[in-house]
mmCIF file of the N, C-alpha and C atoms, coordinates in Angstrom:
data_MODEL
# 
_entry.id   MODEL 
# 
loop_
_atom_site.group_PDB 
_atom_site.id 
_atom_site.type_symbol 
_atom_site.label_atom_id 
_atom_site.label_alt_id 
_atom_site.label_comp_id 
_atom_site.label_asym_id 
_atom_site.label_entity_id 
_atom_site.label_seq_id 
_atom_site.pdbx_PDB_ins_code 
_atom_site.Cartn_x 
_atom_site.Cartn_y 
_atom_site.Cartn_z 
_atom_site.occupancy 
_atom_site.B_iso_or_equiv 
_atom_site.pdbx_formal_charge 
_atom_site.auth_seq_id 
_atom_site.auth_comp_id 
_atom_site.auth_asym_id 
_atom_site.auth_atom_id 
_atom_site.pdbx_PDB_model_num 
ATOM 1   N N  . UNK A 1 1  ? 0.848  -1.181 0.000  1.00 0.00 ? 1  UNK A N  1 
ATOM 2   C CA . UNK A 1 1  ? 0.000  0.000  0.000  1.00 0.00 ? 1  UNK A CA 1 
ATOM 3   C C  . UNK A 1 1  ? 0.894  1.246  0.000  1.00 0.00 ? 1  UNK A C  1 
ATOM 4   N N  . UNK A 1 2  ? 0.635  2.263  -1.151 1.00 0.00 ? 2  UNK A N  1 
ATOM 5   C CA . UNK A 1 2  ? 1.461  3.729  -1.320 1.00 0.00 ? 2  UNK A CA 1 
ATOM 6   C C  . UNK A 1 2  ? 1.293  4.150  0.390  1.00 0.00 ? 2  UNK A C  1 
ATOM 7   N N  . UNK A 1 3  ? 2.172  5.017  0.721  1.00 0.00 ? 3  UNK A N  1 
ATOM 8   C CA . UNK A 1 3  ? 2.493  6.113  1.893  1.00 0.00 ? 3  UNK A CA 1 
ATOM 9   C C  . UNK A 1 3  ? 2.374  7.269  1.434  1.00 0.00 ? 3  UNK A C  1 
ATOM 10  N N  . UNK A 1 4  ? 2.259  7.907  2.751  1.00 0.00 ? 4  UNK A N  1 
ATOM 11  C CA . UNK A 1 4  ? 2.499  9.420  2.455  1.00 0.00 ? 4  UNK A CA 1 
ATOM 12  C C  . UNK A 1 4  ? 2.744  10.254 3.226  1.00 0.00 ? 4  UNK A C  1 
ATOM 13  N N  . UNK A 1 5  ? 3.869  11.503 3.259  1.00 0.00 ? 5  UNK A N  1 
ATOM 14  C CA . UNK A 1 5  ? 4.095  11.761 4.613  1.00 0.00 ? 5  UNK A CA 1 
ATOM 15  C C  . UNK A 1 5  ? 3.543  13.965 4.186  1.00 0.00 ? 5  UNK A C  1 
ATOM 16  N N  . UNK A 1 6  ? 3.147  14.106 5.391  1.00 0.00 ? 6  UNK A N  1 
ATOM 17  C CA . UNK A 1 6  ? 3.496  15.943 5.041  1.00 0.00 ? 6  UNK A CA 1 
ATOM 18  C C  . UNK A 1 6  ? 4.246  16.489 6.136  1.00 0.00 ? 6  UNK A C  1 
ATOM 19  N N  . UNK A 1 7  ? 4.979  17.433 5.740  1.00 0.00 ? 7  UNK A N  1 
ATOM 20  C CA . UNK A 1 7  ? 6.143  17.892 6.586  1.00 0.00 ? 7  UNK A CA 1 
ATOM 21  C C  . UNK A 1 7  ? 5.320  18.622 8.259  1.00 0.00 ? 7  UNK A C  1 
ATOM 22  N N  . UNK A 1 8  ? 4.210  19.002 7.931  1.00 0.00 ? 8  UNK A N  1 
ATOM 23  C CA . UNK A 1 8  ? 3.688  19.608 8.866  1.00 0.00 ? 8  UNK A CA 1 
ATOM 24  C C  . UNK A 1 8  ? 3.072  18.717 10.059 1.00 0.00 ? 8  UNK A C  1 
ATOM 25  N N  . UNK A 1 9  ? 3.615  17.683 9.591  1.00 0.00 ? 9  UNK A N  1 
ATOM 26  C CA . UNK A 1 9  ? 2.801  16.347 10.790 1.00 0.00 ? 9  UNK A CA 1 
ATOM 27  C C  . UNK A 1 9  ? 4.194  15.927 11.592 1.00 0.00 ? 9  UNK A C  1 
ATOM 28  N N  . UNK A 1 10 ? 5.296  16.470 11.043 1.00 0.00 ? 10 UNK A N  1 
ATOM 29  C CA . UNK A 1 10 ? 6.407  16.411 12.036 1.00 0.00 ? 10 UNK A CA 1 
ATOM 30  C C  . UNK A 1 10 ? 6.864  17.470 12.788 1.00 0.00 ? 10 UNK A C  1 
ATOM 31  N N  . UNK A 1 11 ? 5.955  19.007 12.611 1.00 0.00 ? 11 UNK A N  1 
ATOM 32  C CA . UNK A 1 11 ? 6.024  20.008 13.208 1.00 0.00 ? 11 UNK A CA 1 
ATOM 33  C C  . UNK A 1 11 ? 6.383  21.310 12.467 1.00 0.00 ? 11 UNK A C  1 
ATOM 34  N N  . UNK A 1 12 ? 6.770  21.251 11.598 1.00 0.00 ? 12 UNK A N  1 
ATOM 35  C CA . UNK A 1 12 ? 7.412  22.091 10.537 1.00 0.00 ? 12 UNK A CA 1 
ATOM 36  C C  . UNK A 1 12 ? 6.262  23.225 9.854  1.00 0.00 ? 12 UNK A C  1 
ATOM 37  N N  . UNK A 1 13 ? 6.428  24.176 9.734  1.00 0.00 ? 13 UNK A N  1 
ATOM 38  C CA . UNK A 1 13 ? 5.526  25.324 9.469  1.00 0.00 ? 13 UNK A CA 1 
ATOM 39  C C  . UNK A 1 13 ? 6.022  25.575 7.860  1.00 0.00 ? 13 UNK A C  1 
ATOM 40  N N  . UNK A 1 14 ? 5.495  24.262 7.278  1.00 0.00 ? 14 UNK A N  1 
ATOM 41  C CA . UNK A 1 14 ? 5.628  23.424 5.760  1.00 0.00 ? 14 UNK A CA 1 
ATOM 42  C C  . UNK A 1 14 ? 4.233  22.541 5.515  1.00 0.00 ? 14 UNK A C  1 
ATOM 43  N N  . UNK A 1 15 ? 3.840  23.227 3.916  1.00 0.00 ? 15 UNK A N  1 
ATOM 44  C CA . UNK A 1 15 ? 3.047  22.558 3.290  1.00 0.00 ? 15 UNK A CA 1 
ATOM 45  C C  . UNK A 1 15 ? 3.870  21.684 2.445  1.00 0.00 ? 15 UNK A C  1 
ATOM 46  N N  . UNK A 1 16 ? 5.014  21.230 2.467  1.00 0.00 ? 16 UNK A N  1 
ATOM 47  C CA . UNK A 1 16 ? 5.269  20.293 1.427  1.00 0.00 ? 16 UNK A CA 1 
ATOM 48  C C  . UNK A 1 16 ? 4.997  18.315 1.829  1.00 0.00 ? 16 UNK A C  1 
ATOM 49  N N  . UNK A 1 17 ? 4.355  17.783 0.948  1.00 0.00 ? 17 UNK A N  1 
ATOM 50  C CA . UNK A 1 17 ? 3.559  16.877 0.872  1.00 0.00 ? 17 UNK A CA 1 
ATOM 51  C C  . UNK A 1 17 ? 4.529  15.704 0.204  1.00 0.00 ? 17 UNK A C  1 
ATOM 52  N N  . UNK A 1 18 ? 4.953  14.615 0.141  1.00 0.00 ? 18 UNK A N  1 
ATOM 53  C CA . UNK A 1 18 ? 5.070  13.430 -0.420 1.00 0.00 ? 18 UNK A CA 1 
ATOM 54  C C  . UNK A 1 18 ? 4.268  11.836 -0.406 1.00 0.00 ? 18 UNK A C  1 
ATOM 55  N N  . UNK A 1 19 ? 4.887  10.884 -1.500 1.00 0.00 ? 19 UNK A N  1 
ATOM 56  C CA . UNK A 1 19 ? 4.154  9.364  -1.407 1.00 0.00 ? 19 UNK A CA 1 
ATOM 57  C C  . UNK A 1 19 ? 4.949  8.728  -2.044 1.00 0.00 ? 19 UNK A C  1 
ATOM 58  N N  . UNK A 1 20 ? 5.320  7.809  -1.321 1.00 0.00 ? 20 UNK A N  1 
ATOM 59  C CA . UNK A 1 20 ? 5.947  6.363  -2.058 1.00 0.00 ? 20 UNK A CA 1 
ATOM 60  C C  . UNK A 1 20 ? 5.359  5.528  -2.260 1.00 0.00 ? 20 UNK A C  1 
ATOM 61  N N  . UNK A 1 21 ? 5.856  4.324  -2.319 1.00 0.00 ? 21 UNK A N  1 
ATOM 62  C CA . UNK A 1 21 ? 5.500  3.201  -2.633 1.00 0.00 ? 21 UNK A CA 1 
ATOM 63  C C  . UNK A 1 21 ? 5.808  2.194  -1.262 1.00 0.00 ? 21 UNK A C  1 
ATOM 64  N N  . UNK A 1 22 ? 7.228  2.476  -0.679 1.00 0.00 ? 22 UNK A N  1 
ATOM 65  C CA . UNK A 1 22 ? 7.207  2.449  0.849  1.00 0.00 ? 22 UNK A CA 1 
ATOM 66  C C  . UNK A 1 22 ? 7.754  3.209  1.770  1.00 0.00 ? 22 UNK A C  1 
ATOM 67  N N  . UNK A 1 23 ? 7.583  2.883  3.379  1.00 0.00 ? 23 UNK A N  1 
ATOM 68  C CA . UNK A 1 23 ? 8.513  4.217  4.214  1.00 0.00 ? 23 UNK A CA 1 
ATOM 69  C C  . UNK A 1 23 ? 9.557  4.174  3.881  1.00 0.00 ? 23 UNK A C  1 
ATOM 70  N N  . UNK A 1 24 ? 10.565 3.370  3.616  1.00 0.00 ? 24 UNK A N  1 
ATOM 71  C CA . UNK A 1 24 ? 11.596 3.706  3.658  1.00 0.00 ? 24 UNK A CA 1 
ATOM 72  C C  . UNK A 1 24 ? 11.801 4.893  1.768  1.00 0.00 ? 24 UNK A C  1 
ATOM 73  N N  . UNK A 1 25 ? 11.345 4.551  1.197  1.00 0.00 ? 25 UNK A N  1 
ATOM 74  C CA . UNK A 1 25 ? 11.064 5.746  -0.430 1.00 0.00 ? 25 UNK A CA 1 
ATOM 75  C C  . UNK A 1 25 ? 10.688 6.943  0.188  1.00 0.00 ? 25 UNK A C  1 
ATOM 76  N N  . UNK A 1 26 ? 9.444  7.057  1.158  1.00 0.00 ? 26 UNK A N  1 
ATOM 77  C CA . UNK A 1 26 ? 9.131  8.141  1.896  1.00 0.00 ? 26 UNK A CA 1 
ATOM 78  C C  . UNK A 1 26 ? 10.162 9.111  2.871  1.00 0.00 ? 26 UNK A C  1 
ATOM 79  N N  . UNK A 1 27 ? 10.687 8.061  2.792  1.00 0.00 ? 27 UNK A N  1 
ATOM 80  C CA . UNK A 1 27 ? 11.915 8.655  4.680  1.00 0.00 ? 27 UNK A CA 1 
ATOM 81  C C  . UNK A 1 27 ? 12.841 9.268  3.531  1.00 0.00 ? 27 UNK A C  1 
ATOM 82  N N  . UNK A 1 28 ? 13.321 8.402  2.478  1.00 0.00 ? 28 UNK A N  1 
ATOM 83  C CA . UNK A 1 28 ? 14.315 9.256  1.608  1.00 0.00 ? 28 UNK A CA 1 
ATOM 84  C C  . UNK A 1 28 ? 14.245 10.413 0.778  1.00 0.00 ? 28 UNK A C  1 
ATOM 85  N N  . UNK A 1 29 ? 12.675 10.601 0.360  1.00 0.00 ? 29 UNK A N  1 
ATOM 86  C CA . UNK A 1 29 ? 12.559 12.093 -0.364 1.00 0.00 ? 29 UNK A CA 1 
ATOM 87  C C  . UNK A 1 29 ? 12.439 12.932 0.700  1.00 0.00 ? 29 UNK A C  1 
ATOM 88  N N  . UNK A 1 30 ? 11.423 12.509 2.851  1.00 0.00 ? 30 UNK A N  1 
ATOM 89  C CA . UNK A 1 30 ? 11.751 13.495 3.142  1.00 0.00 ? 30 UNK A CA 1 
ATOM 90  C C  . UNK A 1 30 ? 13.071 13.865 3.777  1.00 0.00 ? 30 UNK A C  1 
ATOM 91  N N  . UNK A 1 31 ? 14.183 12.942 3.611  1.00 0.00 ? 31 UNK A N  1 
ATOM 92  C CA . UNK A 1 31 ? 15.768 13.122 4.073  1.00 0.00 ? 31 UNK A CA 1 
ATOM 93  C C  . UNK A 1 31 ? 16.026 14.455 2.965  1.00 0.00 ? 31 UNK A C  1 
ATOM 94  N N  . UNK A 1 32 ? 15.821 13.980 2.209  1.00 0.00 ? 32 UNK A N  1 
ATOM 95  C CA . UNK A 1 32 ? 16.132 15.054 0.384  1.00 0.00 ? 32 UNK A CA 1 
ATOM 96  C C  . UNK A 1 32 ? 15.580 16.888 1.291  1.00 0.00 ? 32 UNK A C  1 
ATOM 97  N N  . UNK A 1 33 ? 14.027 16.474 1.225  1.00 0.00 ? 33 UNK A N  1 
ATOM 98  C CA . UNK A 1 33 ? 13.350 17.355 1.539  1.00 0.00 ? 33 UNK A CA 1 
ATOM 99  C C  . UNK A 1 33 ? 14.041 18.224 2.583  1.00 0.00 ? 33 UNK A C  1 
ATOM 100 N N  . UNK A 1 34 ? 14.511 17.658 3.745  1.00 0.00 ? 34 UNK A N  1 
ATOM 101 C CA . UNK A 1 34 ? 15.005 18.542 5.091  1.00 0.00 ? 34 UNK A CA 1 
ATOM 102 C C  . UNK A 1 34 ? 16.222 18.585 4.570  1.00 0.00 ? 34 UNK A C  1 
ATOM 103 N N  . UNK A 1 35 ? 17.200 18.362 3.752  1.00 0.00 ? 35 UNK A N  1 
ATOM 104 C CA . UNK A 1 35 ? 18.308 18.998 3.604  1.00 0.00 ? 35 UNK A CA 1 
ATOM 105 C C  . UNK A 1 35 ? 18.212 20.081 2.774  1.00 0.00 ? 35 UNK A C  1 
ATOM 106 N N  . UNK A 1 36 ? 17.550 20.055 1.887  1.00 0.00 ? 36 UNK A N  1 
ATOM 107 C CA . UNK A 1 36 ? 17.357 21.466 0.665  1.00 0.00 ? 36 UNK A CA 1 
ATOM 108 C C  . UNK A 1 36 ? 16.694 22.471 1.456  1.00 0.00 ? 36 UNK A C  1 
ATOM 109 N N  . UNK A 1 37 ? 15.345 22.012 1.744  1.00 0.00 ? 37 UNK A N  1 
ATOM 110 C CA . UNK A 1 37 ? 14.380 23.095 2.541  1.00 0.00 ? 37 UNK A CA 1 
ATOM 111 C C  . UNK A 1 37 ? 14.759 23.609 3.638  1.00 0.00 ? 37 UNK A C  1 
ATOM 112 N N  . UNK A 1 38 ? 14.980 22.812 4.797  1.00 0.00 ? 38 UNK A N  1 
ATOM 113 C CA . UNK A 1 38 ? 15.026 23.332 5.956  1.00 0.00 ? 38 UNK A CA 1 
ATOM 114 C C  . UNK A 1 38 ? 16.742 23.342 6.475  1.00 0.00 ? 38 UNK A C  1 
ATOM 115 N N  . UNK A 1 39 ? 17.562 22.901 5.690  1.00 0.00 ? 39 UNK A N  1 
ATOM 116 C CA . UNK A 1 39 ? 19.022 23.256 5.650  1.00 0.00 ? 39 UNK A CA 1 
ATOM 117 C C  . UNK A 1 39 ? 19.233 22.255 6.725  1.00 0.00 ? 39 UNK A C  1 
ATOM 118 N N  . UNK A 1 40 ? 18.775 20.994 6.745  1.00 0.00 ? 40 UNK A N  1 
ATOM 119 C CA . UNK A 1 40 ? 19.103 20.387 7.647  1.00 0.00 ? 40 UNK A CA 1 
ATOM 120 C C  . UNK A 1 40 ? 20.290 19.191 6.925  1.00 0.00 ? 40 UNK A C  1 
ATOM 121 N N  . UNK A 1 41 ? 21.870 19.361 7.002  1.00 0.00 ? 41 UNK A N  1 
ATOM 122 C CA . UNK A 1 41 ? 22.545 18.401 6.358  1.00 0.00 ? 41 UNK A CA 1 
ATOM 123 C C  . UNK A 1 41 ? 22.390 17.202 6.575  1.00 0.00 ? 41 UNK A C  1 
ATOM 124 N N  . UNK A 1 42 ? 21.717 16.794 8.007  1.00 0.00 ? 42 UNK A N  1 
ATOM 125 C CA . UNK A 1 42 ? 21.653 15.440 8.629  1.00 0.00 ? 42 UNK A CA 1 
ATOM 126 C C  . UNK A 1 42 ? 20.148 15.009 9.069  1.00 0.00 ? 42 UNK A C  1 
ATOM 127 N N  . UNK A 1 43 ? 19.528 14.439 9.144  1.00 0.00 ? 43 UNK A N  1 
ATOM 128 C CA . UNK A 1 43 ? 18.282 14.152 9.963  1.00 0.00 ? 43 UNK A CA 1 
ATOM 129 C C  . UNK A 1 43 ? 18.878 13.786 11.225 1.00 0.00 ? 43 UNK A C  1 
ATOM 130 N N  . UNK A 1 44 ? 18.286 14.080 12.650 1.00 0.00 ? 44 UNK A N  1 
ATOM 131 C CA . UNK A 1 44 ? 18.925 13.426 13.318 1.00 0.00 ? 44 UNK A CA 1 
ATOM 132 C C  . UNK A 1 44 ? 17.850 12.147 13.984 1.00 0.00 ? 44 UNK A C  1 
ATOM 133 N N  . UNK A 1 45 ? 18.512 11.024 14.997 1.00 0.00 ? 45 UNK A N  1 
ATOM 134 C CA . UNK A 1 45 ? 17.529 10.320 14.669 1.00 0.00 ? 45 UNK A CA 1 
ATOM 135 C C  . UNK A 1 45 ? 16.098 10.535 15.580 1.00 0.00 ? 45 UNK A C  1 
ATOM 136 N N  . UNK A 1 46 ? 15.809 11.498 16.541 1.00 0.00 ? 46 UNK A N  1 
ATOM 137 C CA . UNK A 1 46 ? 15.145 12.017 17.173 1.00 0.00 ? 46 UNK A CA 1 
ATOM 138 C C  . UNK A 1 46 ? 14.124 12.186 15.646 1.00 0.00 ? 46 UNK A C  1 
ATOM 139 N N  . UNK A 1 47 ? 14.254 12.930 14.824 1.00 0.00 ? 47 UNK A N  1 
ATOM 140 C CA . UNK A 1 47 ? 13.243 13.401 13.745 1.00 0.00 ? 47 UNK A CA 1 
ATOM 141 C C  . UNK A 1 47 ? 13.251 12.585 12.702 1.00 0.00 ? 47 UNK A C  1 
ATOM 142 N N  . UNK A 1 48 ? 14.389 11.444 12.530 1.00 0.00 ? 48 UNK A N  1 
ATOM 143 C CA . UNK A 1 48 ? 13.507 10.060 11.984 1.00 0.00 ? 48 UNK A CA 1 
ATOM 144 C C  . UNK A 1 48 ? 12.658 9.501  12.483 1.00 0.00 ? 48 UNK A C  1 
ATOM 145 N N  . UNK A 1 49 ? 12.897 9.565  13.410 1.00 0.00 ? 49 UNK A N  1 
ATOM 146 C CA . UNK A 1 49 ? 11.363 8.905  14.578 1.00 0.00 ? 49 UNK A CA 1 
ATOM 147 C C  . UNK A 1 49 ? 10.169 9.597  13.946 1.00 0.00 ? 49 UNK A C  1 
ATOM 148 N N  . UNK A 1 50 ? 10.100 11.074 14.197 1.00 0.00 ? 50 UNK A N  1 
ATOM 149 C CA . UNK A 1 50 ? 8.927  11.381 14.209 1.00 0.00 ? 50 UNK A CA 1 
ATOM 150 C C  . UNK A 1 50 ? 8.359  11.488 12.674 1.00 0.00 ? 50 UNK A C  1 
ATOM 151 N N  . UNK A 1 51 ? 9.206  11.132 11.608 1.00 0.00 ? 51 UNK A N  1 
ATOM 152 C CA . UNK A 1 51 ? 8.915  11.205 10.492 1.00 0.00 ? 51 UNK A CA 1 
ATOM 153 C C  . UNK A 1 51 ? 8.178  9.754  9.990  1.00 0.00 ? 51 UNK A C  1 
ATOM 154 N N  . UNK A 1 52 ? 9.202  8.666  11.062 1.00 0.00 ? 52 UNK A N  1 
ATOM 155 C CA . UNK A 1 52 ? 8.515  7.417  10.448 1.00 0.00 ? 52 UNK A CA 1 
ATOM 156 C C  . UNK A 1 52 ? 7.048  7.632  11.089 1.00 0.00 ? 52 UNK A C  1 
ATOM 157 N N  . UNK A 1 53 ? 6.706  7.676  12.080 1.00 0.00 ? 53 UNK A N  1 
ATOM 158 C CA . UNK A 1 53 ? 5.685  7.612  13.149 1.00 0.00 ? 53 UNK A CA 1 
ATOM 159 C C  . UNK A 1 53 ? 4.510  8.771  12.138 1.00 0.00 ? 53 UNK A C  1 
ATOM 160 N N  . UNK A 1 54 ? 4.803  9.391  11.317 1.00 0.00 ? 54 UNK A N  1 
ATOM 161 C CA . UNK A 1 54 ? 4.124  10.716 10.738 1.00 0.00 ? 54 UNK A CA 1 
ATOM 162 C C  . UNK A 1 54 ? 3.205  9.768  9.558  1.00 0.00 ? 54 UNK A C  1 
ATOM 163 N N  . UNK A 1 55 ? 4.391  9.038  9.313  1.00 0.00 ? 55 UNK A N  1 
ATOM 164 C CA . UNK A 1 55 ? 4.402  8.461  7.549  1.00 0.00 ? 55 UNK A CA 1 
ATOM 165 C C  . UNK A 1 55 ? 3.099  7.507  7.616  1.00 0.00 ? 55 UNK A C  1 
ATOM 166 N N  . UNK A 1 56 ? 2.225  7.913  6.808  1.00 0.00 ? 56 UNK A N  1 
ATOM 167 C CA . UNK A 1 56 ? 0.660  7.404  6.789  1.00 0.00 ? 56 UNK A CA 1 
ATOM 168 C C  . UNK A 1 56 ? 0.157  6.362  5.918  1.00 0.00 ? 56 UNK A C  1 
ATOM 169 N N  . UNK A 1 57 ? -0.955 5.347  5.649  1.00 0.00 ? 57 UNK A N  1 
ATOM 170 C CA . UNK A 1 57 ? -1.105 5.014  4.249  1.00 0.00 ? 57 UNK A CA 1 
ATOM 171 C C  . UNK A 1 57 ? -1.977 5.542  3.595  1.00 0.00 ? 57 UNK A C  1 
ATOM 172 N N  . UNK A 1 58 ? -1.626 5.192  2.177  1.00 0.00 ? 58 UNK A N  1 
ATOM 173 C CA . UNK A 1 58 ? -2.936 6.031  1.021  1.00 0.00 ? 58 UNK A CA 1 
ATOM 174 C C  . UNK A 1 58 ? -3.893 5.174  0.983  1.00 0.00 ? 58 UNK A C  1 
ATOM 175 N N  . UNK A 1 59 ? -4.943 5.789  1.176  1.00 0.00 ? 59 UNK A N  1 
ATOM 176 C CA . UNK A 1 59 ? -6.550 5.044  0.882  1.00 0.00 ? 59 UNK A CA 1 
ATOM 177 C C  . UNK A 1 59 ? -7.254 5.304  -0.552 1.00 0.00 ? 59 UNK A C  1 
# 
C-alpha cells in the first residue's frame, strides 16, 4: 500500500507533501526534503522517529 508523509505532521511550518510506494522511499525524499528546505545536512535520529511515526497510508 502507497504512503504518504506531510512535513507539517512532524512540526514544521511546511506545506510540502510526499508518497511512495514504501517508508523507507518516503523517509528518503523526506531526508532530500530537510536537507534542501530546511538546511538540515543530517536528519537526526530524534526526527527520523517522528517522520517514520508521521508516515501514513494512502486510501
Amino acid at each position: 500500500m502507497p504512503k504518504s508523509l506531510q512535513c507539517k505532521d512532524v512540526g514544521m511550518n511546511c506545506d510540502w507533501k510526499t508518497q511512495g510506494q514504501t517508508e523507507d522511499e518516503v523517509l528518503k525524499k523526506a531526508s532530500e526534503h530537510a536537507r534542501t528546505v530546511h538546511k538540515m545536512n543530517q536528519m537526526p535520529p530524534e526526527m527520523q522517529q517522528k517522520v517514520r511515526g508521521a508516515i501514513r497510508d494512502v486510501r
